[in-house]
Biopython code that builds the backbone (N, CA, C, O; Angstrom):
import numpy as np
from Bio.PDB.StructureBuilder import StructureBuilder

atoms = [
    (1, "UNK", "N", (139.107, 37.334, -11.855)),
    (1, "UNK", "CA", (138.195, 37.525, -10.743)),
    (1, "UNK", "C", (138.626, 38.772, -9.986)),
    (1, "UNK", "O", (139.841, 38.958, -9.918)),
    (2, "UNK", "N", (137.811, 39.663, -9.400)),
    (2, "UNK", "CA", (138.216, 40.706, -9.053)),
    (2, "UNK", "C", (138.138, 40.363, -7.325)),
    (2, "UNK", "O", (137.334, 39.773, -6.603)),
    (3, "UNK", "N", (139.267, 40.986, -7.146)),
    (3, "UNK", "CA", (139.153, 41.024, -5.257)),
    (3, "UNK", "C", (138.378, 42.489, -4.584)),
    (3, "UNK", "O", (138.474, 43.655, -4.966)),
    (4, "UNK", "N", (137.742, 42.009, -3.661)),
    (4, "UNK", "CA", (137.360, 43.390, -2.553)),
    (4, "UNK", "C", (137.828, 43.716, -1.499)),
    (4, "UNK", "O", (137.766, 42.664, -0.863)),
    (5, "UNK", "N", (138.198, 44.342, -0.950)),
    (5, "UNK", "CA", (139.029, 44.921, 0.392)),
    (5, "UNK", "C", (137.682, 44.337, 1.415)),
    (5, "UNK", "O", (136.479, 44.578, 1.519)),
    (6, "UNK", "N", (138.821, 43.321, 2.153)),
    (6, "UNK", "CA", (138.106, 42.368, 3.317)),
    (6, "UNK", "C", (137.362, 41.226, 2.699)),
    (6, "UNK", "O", (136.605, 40.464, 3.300)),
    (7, "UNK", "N", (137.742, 41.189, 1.118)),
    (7, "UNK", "CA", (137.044, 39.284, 1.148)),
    (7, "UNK", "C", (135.440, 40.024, 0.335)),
    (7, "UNK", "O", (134.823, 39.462, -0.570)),
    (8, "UNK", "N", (135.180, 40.947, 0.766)),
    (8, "UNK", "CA", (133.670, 40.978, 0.349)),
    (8, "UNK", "C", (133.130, 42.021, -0.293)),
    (8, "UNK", "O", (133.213, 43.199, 0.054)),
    (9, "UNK", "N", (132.277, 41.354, -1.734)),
    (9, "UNK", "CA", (132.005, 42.184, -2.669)),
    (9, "UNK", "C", (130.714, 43.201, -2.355)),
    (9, "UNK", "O", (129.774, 42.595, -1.841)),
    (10, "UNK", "N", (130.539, 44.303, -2.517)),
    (10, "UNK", "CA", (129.597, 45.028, -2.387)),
    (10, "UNK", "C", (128.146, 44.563, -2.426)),
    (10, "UNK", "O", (127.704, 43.533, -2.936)),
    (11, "UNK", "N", (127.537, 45.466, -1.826)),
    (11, "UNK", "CA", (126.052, 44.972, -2.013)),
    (11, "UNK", "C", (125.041, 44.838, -3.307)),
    (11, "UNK", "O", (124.538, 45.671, -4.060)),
    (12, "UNK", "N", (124.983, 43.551, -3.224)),
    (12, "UNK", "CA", (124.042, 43.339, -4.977)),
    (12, "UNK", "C", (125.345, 42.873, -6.207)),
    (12, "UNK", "O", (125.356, 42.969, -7.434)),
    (13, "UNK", "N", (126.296, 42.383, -5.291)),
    (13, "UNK", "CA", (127.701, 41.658, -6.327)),
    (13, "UNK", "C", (127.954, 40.734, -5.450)),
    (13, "UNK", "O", (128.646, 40.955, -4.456)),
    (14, "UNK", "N", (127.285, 39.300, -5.786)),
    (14, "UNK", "CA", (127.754, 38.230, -5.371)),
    (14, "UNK", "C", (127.226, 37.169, -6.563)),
    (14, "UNK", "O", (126.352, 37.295, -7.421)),
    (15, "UNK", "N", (128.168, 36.033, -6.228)),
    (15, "UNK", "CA", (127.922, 34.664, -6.958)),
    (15, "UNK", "C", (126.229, 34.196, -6.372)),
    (15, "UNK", "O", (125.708, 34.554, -5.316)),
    (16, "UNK", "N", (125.658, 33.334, -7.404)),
    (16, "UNK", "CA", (124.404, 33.155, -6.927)),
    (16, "UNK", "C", (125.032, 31.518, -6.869)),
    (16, "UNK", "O", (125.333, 30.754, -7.786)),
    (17, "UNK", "N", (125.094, 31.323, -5.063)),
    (17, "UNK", "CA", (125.458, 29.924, -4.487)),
    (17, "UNK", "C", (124.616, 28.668, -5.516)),
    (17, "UNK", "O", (125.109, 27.593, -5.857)),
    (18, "UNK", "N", (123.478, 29.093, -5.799)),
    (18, "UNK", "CA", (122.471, 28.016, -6.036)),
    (18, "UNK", "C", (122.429, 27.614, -7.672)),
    (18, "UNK", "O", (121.785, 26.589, -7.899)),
    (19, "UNK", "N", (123.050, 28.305, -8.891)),
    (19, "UNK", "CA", (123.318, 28.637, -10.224)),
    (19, "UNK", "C", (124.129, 27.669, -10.517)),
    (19, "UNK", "O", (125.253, 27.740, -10.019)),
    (20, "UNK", "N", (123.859, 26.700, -11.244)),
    (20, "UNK", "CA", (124.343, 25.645, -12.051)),
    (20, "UNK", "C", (124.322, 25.617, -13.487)),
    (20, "UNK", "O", (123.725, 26.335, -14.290)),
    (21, "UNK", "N", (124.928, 24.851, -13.612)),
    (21, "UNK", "CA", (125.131, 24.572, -15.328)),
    (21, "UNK", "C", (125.497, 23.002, -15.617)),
    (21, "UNK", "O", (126.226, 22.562, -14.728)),
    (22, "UNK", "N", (125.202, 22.113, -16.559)),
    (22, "UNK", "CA", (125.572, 21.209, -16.934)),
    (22, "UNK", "C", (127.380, 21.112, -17.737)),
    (22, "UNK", "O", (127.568, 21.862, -18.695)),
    (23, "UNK", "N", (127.753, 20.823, -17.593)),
    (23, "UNK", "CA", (129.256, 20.556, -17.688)),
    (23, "UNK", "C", (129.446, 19.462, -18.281)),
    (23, "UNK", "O", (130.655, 19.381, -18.497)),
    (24, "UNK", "N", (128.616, 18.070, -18.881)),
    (24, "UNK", "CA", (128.476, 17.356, -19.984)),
    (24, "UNK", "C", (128.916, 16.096, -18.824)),
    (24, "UNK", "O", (128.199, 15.720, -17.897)),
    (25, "UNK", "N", (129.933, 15.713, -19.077)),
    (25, "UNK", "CA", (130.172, 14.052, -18.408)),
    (25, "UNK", "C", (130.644, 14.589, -17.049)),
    (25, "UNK", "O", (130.521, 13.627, -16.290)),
    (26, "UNK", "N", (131.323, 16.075, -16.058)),
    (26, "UNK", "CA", (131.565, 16.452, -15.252)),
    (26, "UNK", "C", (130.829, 16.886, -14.594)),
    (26, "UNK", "O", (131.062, 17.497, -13.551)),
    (27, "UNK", "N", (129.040, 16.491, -15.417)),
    (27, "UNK", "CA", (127.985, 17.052, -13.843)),
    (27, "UNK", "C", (127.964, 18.309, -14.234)),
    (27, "UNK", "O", (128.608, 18.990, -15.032)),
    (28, "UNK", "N", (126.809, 18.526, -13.270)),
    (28, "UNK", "CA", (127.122, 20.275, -12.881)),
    (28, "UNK", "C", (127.784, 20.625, -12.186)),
    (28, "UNK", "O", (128.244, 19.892, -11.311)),
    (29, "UNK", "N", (128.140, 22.100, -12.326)),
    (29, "UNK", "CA", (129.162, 22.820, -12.127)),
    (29, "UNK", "C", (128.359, 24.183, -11.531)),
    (29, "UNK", "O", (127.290, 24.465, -12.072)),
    (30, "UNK", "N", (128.857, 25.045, -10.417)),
    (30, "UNK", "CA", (128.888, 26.342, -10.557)),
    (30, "UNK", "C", (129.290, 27.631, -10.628)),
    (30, "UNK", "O", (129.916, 27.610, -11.688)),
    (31, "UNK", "N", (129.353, 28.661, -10.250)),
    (31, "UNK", "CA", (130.592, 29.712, -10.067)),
    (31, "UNK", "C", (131.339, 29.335, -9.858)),
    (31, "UNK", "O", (132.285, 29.576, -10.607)),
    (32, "UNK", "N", (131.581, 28.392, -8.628)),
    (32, "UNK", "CA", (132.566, 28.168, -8.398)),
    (32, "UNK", "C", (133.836, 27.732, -9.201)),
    (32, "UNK", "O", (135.039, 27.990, -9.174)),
    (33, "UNK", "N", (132.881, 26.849, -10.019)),
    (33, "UNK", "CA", (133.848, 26.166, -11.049)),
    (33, "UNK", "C", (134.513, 27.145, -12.363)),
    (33, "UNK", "O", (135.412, 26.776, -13.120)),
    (34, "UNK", "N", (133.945, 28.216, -12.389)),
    (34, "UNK", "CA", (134.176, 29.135, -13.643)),
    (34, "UNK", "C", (135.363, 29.792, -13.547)),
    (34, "UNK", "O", (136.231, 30.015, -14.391)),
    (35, "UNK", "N", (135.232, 30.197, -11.866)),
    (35, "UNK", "CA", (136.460, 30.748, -11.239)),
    (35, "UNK", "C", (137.481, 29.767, -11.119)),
    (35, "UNK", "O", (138.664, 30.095, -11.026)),
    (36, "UNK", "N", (137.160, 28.768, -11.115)),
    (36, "UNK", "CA", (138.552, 27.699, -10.981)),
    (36, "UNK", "C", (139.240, 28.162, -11.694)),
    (36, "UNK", "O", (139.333, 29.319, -11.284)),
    (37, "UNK", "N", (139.783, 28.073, -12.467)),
    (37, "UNK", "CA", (140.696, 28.620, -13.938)),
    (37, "UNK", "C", (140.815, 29.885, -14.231)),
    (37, "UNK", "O", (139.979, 30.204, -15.077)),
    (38, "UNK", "N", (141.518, 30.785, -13.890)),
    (38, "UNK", "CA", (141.905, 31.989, -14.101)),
    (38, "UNK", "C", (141.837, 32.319, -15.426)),
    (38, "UNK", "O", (141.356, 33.403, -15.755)),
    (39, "UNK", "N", (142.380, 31.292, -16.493)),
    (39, "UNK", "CA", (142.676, 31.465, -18.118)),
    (39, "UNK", "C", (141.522, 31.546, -18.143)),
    (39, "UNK", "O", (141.240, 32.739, -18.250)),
    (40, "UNK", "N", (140.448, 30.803, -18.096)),
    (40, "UNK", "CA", (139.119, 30.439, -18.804)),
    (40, "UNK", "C", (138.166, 31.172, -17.982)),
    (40, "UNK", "O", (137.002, 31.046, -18.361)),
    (41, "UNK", "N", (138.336, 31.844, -17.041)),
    (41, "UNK", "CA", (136.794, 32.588, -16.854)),
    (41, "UNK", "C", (136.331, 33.642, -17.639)),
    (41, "UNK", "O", (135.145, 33.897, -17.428)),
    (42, "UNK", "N", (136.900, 34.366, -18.510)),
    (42, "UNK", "CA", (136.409, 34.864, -19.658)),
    (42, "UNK", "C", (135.722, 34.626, -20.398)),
    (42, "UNK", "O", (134.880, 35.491, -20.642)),
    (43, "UNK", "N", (135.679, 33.416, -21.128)),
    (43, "UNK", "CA", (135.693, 32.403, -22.017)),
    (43, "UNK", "C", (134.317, 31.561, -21.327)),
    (43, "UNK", "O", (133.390, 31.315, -22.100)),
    (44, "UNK", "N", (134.186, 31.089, -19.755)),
    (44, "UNK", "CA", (133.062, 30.274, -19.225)),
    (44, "UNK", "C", (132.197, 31.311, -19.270)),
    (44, "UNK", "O", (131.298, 31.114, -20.087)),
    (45, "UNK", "N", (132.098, 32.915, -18.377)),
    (45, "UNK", "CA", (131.439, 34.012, -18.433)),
    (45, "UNK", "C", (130.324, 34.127, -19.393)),
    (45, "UNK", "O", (129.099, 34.213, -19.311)),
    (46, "UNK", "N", (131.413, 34.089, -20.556)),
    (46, "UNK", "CA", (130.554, 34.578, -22.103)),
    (46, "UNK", "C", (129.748, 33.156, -22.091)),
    (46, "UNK", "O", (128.591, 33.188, -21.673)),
    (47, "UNK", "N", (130.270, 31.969, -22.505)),
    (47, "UNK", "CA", (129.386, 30.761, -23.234)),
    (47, "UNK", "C", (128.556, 30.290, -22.241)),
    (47, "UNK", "O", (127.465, 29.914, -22.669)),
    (48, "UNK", "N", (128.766, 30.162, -20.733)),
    (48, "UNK", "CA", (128.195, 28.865, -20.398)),
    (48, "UNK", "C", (126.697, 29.909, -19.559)),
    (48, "UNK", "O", (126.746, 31.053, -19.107)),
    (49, "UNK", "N", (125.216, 28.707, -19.641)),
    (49, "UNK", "CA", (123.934, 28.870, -19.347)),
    (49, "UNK", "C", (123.825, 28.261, -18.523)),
    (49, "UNK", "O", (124.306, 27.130, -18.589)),
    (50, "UNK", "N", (123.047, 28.744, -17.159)),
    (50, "UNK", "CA", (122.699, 27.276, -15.961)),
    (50, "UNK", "C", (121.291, 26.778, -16.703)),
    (50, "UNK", "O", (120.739, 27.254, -17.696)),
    (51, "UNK", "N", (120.919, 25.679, -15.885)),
    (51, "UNK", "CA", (120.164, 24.978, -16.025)),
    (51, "UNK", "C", (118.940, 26.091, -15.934)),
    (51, "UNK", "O", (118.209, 26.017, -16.922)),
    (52, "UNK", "N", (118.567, 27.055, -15.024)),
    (52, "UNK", "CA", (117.617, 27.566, -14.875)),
    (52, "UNK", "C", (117.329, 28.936, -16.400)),
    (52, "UNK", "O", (116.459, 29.799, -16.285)),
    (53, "UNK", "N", (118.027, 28.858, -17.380)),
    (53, "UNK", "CA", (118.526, 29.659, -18.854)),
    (53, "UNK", "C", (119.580, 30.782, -18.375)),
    (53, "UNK", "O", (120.396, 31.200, -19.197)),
    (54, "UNK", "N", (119.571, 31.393, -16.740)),
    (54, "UNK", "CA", (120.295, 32.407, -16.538)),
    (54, "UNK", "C", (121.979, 32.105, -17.332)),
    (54, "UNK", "O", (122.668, 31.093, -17.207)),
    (55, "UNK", "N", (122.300, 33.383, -18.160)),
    (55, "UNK", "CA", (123.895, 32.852, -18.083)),
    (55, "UNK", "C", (124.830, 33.603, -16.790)),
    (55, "UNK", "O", (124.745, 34.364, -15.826)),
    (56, "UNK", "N", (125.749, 32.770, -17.568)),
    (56, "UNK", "CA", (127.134, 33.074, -16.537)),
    (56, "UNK", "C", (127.370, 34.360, -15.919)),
    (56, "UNK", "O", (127.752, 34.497, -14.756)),
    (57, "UNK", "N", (127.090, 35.462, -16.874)),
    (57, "UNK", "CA", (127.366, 36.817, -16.797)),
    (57, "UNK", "C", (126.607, 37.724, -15.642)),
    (57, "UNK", "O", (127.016, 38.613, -14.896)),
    (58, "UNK", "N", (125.365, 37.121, -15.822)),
    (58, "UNK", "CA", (124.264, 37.238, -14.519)),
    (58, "UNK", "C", (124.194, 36.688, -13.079)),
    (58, "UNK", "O", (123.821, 37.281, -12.067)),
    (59, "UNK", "N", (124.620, 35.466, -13.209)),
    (59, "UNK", "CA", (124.593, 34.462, -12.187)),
    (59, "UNK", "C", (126.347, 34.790, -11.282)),
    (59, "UNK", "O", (126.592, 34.940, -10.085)),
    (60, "UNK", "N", (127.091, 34.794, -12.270)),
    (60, "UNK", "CA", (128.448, 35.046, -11.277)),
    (60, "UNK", "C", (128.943, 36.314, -11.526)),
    (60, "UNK", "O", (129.911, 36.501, -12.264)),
    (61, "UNK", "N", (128.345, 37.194, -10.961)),
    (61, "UNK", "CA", (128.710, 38.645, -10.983)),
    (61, "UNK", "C", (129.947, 39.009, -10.283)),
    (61, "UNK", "O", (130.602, 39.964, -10.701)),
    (62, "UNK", "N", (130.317, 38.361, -9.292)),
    (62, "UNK", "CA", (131.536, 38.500, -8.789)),
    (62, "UNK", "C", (132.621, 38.087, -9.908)),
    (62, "UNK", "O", (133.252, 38.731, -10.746)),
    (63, "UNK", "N", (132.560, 36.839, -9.579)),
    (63, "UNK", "CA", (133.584, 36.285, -10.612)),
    (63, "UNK", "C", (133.690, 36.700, -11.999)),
    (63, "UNK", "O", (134.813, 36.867, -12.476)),
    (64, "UNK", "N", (132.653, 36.885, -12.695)),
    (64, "UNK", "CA", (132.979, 37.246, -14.118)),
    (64, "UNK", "C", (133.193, 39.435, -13.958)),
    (64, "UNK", "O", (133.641, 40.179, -14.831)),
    (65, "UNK", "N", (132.838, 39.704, -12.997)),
    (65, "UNK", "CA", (133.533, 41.389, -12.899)),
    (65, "UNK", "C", (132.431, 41.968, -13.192)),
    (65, "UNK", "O", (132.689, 43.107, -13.583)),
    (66, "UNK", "N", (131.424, 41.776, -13.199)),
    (66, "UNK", "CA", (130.083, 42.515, -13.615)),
    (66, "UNK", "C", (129.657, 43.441, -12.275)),
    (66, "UNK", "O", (128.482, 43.585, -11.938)),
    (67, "UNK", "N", (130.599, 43.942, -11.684)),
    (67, "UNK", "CA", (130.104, 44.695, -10.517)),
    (67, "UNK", "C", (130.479, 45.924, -10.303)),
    (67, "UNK", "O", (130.055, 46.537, -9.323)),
]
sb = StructureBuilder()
sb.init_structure("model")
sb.init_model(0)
sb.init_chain("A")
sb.init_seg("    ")
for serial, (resi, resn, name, xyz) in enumerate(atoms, 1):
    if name == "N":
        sb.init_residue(resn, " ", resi, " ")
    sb.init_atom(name, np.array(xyz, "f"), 0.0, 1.0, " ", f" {name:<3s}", serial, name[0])
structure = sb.get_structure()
């Protein structure tokens, strides 16, 4: 996950609060959860789709570094 000087990512680079994904017996999940795990946000980035088809790569621009 990349940090920004003062907490906050530039304009048009943020997590989309509202972007879910099914997570199987753990519910949904969102950015938030991708970022949980330092090892695996690479890995969630690439595979995982929210419910709405957006993937990961789109939806958590912060977190996955797309900014």
């Amino acid at each position: 996950m990349k940090h920004f000087i003062g907490g906050h990512a530039p304009p048009g680079c943020a997590d989309d609060a509202d972007w879910l994904y099914d997570a199987g017996d753990k519910g949904l999940k969102g950015c938030d959860h991708i970022a949980s795990d330092p090892a695996k946000v690479e890995k969630r980035c690439s595979r995982r789709v929210g419910e709405d088809g957006v993937p990961a790569l789109e939806a958590c621009k912060q977190t996955c570094g797309k900014c």
